[in-house]
C-alpha positions as CSV (number, residue, x, y, z in Angstrom):
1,X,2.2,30.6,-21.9
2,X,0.1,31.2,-18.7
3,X,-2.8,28.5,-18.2
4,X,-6.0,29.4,-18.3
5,X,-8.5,29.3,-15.2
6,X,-10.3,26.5,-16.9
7,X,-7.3,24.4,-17.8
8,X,-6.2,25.3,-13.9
9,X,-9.7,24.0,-13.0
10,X,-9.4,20.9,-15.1
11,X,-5.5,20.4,-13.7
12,X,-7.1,20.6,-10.2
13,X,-9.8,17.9,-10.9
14,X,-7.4,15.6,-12.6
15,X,-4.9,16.1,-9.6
16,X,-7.6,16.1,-7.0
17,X,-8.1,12.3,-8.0
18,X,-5.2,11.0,-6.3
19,X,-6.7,11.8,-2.7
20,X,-10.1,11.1,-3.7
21,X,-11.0,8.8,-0.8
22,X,-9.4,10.9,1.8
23,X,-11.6,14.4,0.4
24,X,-14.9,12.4,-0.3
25,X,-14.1,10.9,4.0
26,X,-14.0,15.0,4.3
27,X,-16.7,16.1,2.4
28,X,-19.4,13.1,2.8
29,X,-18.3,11.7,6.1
30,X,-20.9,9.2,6.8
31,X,-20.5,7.4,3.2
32,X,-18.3,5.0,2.7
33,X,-16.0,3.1,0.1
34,X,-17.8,0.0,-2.0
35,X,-16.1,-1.1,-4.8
36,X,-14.2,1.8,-6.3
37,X,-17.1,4.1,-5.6
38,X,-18.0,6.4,-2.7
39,X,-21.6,5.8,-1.4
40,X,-22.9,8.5,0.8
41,X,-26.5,10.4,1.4
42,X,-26.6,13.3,-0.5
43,X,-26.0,16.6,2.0
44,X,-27.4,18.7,-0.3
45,X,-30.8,17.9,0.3
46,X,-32.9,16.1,2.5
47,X,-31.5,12.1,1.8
48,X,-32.3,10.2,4.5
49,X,-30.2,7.1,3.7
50,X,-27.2,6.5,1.8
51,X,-27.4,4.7,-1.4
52,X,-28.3,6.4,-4.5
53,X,-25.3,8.9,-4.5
54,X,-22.4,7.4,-5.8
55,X,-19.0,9.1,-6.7
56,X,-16.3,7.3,-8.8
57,X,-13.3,7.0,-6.9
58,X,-11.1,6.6,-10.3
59,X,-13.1,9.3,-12.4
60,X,-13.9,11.7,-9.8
61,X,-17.7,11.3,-12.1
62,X,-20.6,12.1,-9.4
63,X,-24.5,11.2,-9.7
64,X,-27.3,11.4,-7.4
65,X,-30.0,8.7,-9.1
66,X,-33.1,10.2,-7.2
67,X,-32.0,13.5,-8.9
68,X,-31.9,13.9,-12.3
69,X,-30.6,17.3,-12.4
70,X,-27.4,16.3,-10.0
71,X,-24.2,14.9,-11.8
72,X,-21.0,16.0,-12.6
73,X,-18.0,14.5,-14.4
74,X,-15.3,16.0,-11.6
75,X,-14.7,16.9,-7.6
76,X,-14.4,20.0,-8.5
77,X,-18.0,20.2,-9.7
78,X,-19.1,18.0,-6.7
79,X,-17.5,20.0,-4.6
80,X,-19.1,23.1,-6.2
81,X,-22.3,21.1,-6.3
82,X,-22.2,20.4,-2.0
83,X,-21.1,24.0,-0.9
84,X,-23.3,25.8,-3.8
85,X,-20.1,27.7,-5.2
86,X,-18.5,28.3,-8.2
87,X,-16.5,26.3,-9.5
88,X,-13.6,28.1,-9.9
89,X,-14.2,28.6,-5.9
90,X,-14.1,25.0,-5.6
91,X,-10.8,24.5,-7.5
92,X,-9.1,27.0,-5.4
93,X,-10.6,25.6,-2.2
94,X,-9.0,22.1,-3.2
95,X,-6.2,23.8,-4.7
96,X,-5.3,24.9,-1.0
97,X,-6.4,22.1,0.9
98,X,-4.0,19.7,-0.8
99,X,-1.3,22.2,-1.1
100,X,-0.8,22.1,-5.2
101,X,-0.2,25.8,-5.8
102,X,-2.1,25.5,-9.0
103,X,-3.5,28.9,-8.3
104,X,-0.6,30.1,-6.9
105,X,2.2,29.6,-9.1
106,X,3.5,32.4,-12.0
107,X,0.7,33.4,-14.2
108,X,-1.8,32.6,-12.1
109,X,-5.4,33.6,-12.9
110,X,-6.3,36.8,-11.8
111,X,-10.0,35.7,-10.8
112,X,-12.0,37.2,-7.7
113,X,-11.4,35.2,-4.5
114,X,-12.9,32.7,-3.7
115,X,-16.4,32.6,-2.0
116,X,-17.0,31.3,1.5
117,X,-16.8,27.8,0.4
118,X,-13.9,26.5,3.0
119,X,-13.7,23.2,4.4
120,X,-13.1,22.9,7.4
121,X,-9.9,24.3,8.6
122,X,-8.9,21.0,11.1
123,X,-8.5,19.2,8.2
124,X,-5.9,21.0,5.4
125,X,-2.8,19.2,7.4
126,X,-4.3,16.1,7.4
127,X,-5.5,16.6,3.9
128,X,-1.8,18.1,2.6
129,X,0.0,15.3,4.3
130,X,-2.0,12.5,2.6
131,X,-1.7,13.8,-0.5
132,X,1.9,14.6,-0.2
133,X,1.9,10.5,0.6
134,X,-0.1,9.7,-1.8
135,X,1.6,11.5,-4.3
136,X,4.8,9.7,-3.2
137,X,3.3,6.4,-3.3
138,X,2.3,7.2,-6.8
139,X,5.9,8.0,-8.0
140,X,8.0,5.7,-6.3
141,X,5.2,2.9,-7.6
142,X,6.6,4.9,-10.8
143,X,9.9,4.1,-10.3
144,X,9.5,0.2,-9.0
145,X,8.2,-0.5,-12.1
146,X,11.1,1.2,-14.0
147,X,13.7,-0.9,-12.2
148,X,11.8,-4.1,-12.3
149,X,11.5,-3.7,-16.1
150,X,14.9,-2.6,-16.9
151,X,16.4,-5.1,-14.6
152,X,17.0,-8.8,-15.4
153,X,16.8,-12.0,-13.7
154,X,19.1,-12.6,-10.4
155,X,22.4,-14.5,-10.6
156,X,21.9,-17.4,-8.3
157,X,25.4,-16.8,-7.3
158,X,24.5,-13.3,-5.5
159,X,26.6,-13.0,-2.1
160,X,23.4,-12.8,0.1
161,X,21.6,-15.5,-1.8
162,X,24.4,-17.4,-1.1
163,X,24.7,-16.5,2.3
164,X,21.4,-17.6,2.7
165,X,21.6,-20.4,0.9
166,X,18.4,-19.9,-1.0
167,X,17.5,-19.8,-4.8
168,X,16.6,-16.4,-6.3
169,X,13.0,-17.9,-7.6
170,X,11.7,-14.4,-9.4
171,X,14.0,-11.8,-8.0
172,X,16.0,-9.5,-10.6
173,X,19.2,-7.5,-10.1
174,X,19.9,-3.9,-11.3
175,X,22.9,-3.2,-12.9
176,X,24.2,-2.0,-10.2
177,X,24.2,-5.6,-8.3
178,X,21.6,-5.0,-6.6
179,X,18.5,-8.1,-5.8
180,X,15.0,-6.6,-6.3
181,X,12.4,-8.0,-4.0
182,X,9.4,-6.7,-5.0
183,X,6.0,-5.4,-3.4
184,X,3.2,-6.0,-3.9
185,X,-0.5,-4.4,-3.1
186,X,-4.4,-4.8,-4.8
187,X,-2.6,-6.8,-7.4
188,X,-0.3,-4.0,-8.6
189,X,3.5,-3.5,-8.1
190,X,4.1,-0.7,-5.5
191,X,7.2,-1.3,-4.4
192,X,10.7,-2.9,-4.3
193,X,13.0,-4.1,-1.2
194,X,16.8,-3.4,-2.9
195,X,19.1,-5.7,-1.5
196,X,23.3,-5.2,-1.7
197,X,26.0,-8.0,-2.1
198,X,26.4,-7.6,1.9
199,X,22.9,-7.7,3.0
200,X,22.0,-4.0,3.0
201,X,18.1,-3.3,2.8
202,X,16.4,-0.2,1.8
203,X,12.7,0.2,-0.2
204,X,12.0,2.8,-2.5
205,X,11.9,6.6,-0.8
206,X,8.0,7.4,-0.4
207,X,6.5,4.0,-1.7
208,X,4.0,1.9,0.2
209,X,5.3,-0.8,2.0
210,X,2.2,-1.4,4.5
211,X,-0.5,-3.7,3.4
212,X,2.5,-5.2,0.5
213,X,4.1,-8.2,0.2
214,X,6.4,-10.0,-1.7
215,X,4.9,-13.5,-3.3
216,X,6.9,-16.9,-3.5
217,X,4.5,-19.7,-5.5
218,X,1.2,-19.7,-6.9
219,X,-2.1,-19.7,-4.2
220,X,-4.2,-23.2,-4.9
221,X,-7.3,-23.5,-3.3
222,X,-6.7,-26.5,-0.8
223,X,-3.5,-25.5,0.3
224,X,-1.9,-23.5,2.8
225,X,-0.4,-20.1,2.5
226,X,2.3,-19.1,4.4
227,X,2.8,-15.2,5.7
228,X,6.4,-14.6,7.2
229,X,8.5,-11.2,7.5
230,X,11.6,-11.3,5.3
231,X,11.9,-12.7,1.6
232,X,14.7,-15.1,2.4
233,X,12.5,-16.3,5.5
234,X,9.8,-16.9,2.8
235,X,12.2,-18.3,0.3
236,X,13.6,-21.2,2.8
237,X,9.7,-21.7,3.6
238,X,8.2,-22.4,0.2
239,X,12.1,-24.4,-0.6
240,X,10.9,-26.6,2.4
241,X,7.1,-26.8,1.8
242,X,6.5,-26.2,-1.5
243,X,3.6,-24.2,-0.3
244,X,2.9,-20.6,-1.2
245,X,4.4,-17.7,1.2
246,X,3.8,-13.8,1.4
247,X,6.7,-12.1,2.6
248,X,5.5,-8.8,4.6
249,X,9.0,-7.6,5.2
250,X,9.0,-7.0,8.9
251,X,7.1,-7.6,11.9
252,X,4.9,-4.3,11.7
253,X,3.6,-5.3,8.3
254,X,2.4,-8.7,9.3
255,X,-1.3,-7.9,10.8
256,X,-1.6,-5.8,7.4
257,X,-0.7,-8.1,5.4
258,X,-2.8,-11.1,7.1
259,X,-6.0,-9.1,7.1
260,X,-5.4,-8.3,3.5
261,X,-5.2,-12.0,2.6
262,X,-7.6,-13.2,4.4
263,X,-10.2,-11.1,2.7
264,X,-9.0,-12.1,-0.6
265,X,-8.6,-16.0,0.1
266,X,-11.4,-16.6,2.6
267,X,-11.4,-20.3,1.8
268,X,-7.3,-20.5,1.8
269,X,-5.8,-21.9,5.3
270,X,-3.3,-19.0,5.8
271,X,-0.2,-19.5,8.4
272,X,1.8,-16.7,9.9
273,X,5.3,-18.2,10.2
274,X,6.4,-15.9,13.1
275,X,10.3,-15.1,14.0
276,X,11.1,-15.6,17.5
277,X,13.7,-12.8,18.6
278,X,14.9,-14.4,21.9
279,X,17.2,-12.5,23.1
280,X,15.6,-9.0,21.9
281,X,13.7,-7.0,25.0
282,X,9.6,-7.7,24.4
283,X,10.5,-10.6,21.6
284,X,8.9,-8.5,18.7
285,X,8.8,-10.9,16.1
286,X,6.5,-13.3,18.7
287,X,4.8,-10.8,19.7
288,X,3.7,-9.6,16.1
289,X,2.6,-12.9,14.8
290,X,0.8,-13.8,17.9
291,X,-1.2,-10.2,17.1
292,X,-1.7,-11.2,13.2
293,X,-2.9,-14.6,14.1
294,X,-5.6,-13.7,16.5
295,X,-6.6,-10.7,14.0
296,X,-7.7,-13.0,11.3
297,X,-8.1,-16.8,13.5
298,X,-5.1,-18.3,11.5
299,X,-2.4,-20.9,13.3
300,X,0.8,-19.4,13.6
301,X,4.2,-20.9,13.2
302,X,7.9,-20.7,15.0
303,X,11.1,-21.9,14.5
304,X,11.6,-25.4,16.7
305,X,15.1,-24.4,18.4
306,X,17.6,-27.4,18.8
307,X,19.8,-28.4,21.9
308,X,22.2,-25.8,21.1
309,X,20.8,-23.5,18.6
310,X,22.4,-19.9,19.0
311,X,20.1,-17.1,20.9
312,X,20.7,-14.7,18.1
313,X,19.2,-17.0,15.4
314,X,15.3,-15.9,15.4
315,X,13.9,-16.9,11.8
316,X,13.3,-20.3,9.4
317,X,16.3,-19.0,7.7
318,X,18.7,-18.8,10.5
319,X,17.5,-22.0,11.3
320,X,18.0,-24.0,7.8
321,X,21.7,-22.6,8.1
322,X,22.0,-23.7,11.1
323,X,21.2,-27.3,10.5
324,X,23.4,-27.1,7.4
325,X,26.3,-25.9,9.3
326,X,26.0,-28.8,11.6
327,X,25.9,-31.3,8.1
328,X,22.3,-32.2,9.4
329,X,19.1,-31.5,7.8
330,X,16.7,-29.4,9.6
């Protein structure tokens, strides 16, 4: 049976939450996040300063405290609210701007069109691709969680692990062999790094890797946390230490990851362990912890290389190895 235009109005708002941040950056552009509200002035009538309009970044629920008369339990009635449009104007507005095709699909209501409500035009890419991330984000998060629950602990005697001579701490293996390294972000699993019994890497299609990591030990205050790229990297560094270590995953991830940490620990002493890719053009690895160190003032960390180390070795990892290979101990 064909929705109705309020149950396509009500789909819209309930859709519409998962790019709340980037509409309410469109729609009340000199407000900002606090919390897990948006705090803006009010452009619908004279506010000089921001502060008493609020809108619930997890609700979508809208209230202007020097107004009594403005609130609304939706974006699609704030929406309708700011341009002074119908609602059901407001629904297919959003409806467009994100791309849904809520309006557009079999069955569709047959109500007028809408009234010269439009956003801005700039924006509907920018608007349709973040959602269409968003939305991705959302479902491989999904999917991470699915795997990590129905997979169970790793078998210490994994080909990489022991290639790499580490332990397999909290990792688990799917039943297809794989090791799941998981991710990480605002306290919530987003994410997981699937390694193969020859050392193959790939992350979930879609899900967030920037601004995740990958935790080895438990944060004490007192202590130092480490922040490296790769989880066997981090493995070999808590084995050694004992300390706790954030694995980022790769070198672009490290600034993200540091900045993230550092607002959440402030009284931690964080450490980016850096690798040092010698022989690649530019030394990357260098070159990103160097950049995540001076972004938050934390020491940063590289491999000491031996009288005869290898140039392709670059990481703790390939250093521990190394030392084993030789029978001495790094």
């Amino acid at each position: 049976m064909a929705k109705s235009t309020v149950q396509k109005i009500q789909q819209v708002a309930a859709v519409a939450l998962n790019s709340a941040e980037i509409l309410l950056a469109d729609w009340l552009p000199d407000g900002q996040r606090q919390g897990s509200e948006w705090v803006a002035r009010n452009s619908a009538r004279a506010d000089a300063s921001p502060g008493s309009f609020g809108v619930s970044l997890a609700s979508g629920k809208w209230n202007d405290f020097a107004d009594q008369d403005a609130h609304g339990g939706d974006l699609v009635s704030l929406l309708s609210y700011l341009r002074g449009c119908r609602q059901i104007d407001a629904a297919m507005m959003i409806d467009e701007q994100l791309g849904l095709g809520i309006f557009q699909r079999a069955g569709a209501s047959s109500a007028p069109p809408a009234a010269p409500c439009d956003m801005p035009t700039k924006h509907q890419q920018r608007l349709r691709a973040e959602a269409k991330r968003l939305t991705a984000q959302h479902h491989a998060a999904q999917a991470a969680q699915r795997l990590w629950q129905a997979s169970g602990p790793a078998d210490p005697a994994h080909p990489y692990l022991v290639e790499k001579g580490i332990e397999p701490y909290h990792l688990r293996q799917s039943a297809q062999g794989q090791l799941l390294v998981p991710l990480y972000a605002d306290g919530k699993l987003v994410n997981v790094q699937c390694i193969d019994s020859q050392g193959g890497k790939r992350f979930l299609k879609g899900g967030r890797v920037r601004g995740g990591y990958a935790p080895l030990g438990k944060v004490q205050a007192g202590r130092q946390l480490f922040i490296c790229e790769g989880w066997a990297t981090g493995a070999t560094l808590h084995a050694h230490t004992r300390e706790a270590v954030a694995c980022a995953m790769n070198a672009g991830n490290l600034a993200a990851v540091a900045e993230s940490l550092r607002e959440r620990y402030d009284a931690i002493d964080l450490i980016i362990a850096g690798d040092d890719d010698r022989v690649t053009p530019g030394n990357p690895g260098r070159t990103a912890a160097n950049a995540a160190a001076l972004a938050i003032g934390s020491l940063v960390l590289f491999p000491n290389w031996p009288e005869g180390a290898p140039g392709e070795l670059s990481d703790f990892n390939d250093l521990a190895r190394w030392y084993r290979q030789q029978g001495k101990a790094p």
